[in-house]
Residue frames as a rotation matrix with the C-alpha (Angstrom) as fourth column:
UNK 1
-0.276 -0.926 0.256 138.67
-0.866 0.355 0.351 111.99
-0.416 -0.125 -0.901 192.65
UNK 2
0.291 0.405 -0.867 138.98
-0.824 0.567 -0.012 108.83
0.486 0.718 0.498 190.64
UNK 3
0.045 0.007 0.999 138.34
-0.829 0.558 0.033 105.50
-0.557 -0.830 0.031 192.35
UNK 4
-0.293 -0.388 -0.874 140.33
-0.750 0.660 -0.041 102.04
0.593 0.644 -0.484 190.83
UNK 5
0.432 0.824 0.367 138.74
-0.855 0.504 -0.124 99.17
-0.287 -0.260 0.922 191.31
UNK 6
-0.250 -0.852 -0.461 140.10
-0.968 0.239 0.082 95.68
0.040 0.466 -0.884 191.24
UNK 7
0.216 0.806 0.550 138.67
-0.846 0.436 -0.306 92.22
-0.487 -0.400 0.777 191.06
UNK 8
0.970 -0.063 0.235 139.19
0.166 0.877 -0.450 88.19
-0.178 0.476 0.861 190.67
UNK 9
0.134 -0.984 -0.116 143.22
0.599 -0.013 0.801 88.47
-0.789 -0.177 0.588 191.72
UNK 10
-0.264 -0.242 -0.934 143.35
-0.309 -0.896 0.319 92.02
-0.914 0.373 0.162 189.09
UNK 11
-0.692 0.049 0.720 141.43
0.567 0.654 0.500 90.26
-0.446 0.755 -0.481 186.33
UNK 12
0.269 0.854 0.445 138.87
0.918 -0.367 0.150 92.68
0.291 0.368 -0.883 186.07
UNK 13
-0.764 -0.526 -0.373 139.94
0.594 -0.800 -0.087 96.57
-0.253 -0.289 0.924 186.79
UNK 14
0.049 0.978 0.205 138.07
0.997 -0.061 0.052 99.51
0.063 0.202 -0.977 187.05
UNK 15
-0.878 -0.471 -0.091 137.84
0.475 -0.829 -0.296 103.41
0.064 -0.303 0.951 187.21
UNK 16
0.319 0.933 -0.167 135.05
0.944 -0.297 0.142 105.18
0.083 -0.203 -0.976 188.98
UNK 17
-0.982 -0.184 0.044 133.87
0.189 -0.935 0.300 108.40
-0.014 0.303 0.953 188.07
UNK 18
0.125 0.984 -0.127 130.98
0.917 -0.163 -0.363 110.84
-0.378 -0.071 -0.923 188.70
UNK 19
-0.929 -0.369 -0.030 130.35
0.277 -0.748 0.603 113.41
-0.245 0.552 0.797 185.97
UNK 20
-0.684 0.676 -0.274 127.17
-0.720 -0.687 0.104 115.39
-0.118 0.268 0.956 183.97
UNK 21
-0.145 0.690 -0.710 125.89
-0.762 0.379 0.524 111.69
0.630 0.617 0.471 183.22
UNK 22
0.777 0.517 0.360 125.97
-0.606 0.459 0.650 110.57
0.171 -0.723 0.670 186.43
UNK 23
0.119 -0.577 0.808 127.80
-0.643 0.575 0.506 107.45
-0.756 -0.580 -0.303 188.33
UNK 24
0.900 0.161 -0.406 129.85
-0.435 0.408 -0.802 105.42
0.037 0.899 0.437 186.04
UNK 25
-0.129 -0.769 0.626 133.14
-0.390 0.620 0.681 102.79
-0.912 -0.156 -0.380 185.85
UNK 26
0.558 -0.474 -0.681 135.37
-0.674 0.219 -0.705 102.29
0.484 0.853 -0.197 182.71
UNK 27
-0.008 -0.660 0.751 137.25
-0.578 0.616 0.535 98.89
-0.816 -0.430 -0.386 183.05
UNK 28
0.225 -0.023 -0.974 138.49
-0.857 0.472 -0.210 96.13
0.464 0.881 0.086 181.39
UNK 29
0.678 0.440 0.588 137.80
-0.481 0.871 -0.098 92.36
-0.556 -0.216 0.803 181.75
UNK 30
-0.555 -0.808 -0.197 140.85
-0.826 0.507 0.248 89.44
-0.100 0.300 -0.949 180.91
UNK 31
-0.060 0.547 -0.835 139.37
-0.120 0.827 0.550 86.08
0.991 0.133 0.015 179.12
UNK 32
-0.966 0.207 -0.157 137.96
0.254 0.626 -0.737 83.72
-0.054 -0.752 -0.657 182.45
UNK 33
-0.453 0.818 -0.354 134.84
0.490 0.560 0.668 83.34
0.745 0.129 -0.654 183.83
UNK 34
-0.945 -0.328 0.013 133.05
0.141 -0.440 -0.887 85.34
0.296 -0.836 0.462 186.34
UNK 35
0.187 0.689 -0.700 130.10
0.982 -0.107 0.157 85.79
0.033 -0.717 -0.697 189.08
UNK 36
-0.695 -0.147 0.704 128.82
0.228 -0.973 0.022 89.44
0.682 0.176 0.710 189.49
UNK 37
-0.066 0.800 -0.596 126.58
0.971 -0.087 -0.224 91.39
-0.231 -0.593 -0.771 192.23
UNK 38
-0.690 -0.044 0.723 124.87
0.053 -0.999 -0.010 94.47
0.722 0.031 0.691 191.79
UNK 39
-0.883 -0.188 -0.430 124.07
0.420 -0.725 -0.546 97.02
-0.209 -0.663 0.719 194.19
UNK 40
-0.506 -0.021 -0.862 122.55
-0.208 -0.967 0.145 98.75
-0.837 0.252 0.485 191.66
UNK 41
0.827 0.545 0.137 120.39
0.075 0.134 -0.988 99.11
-0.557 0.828 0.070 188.56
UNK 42
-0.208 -0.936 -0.285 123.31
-0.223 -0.239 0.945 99.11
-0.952 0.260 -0.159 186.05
UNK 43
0.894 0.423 0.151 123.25
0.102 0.134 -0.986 99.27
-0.437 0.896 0.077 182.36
UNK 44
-0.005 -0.993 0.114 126.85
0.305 0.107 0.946 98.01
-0.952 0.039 0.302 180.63
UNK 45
0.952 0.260 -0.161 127.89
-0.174 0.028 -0.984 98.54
-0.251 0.965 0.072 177.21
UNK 46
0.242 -0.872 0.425 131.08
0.833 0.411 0.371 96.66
-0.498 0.264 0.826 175.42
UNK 47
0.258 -0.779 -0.571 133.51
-0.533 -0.608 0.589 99.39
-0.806 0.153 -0.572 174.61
UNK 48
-0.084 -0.695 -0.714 135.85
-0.967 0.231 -0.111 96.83
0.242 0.681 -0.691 172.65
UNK 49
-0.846 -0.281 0.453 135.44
-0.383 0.911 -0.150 93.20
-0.371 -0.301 -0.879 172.57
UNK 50
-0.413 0.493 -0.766 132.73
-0.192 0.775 0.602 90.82
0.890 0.396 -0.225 173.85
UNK 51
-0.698 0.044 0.714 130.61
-0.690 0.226 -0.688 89.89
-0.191 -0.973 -0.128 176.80
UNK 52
-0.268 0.648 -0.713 128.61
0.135 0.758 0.638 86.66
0.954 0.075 -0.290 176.76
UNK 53
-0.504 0.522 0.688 125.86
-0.863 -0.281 -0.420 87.53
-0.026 -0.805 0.592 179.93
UNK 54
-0.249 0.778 -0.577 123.64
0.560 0.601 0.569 84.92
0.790 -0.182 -0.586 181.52
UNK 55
-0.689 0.391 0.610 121.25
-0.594 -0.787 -0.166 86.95
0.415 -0.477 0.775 183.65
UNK 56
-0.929 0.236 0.283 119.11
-0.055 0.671 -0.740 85.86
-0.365 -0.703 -0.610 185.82
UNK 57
0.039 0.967 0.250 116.18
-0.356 0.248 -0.901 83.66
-0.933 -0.054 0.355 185.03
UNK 58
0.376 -0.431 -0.820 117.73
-0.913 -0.325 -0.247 83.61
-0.160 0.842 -0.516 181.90
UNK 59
0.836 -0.053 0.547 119.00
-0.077 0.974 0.213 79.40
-0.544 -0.221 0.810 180.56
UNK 60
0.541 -0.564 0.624 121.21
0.838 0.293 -0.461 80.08
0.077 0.772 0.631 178.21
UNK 61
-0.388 -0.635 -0.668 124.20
0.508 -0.752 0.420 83.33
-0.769 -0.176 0.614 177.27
UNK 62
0.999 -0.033 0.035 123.64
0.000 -0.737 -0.676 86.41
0.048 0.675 -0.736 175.11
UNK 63
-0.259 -0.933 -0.251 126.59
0.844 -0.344 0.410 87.99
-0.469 -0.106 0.877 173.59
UNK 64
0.802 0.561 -0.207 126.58
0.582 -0.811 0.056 91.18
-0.136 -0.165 -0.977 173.55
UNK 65
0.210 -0.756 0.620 129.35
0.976 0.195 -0.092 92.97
-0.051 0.625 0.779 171.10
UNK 66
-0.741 -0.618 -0.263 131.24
0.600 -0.785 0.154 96.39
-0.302 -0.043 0.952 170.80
UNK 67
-0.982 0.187 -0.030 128.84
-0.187 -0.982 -0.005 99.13
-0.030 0.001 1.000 171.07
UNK 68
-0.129 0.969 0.210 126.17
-0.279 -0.239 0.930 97.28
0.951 0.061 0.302 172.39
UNK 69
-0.737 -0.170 0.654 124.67
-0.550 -0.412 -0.726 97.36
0.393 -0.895 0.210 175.82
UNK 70
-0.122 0.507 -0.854 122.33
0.201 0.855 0.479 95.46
0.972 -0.113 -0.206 178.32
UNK 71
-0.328 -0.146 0.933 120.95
-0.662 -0.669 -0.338 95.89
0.674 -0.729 0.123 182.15
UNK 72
-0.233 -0.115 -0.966 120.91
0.604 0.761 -0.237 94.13
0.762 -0.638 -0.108 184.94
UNK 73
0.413 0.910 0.040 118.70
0.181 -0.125 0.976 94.71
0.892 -0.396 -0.216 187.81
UNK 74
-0.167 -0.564 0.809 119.66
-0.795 -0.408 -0.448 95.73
0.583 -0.718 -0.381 191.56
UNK 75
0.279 0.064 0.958 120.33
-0.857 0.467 0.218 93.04
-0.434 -0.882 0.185 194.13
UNK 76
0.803 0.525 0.282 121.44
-0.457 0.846 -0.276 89.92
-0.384 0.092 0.919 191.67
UNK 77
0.129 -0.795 0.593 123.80
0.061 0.604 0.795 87.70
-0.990 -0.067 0.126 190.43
UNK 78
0.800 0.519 -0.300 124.68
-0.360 0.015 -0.933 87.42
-0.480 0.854 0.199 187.02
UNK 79
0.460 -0.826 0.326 127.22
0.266 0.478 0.837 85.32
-0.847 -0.298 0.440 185.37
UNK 80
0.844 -0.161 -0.511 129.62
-0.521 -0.468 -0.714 86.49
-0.124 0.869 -0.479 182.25
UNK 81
0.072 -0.697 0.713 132.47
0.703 0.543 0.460 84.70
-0.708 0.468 0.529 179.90
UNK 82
0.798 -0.269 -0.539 134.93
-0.287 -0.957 0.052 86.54
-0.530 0.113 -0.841 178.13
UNK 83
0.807 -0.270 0.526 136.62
0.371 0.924 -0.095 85.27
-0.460 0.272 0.845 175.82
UNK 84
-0.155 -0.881 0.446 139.50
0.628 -0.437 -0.644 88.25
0.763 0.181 0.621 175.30
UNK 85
-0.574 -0.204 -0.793 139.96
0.521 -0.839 -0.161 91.26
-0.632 -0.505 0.587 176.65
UNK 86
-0.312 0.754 0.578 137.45
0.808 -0.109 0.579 93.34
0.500 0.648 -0.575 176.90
UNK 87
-0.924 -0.383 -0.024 136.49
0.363 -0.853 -0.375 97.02
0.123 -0.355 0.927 177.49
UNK 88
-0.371 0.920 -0.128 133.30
0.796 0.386 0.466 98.23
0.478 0.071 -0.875 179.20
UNK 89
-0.961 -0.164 0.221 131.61
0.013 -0.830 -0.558 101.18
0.275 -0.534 0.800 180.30
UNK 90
-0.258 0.701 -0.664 128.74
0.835 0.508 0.212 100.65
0.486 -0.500 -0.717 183.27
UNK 91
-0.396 0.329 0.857 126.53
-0.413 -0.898 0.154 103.73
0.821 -0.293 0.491 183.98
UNK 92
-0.659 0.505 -0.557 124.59
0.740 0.302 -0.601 102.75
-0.136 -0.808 -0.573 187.89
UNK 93
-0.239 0.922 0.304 121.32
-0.139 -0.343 0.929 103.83
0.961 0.180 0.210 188.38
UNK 94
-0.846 0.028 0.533 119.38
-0.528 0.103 -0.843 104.37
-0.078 -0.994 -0.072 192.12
């Protein structure tokens, strides 16, 4: 069964799914600012758009464009700016 996700008053949306490649969430991200936790090891990749990442430890953003990708570690914050709509697809690791 597929599991929708919703976040930051429906600014951010999701759709979890577990298939041959494992645990994964397709979503999409409206312009704003945002604060992230992971759980998880998690490796994203921009679908359509933009993501500008600041990761931890990390002084400055990356941006990080359609049909590339980038990972973030389990247990941390990490902060991202979006400057459209944007489409992502986040694979989780244990």
């Amino acid at each position: 069964m597929l599991k929708v996700n919703e976040y930051f008053d429906g600014k951010v949306k999701s759709i979890a799914l577990n298939n041959s490649e494992g645990q994964l969430t397709a979503g999409v991200m409206e312009a704003g600012d945002y604060e992230f936790g992971t759980s998880q090891q998690e490796e994203m990749t921009v679908v359509s758009g933009a993501l500008q990442i600041q990761l931890p430890g990390e002084s400055s953003f990356t941006t990080y464009s359609k049909g590339q990708r980038f990972n973030v570690a389990a247990g941390v914050r990490f902060q991202v700016k979006v400057v459209e709509q944007t489409a992502y697809l986040c694979r989780y690791f244990d």
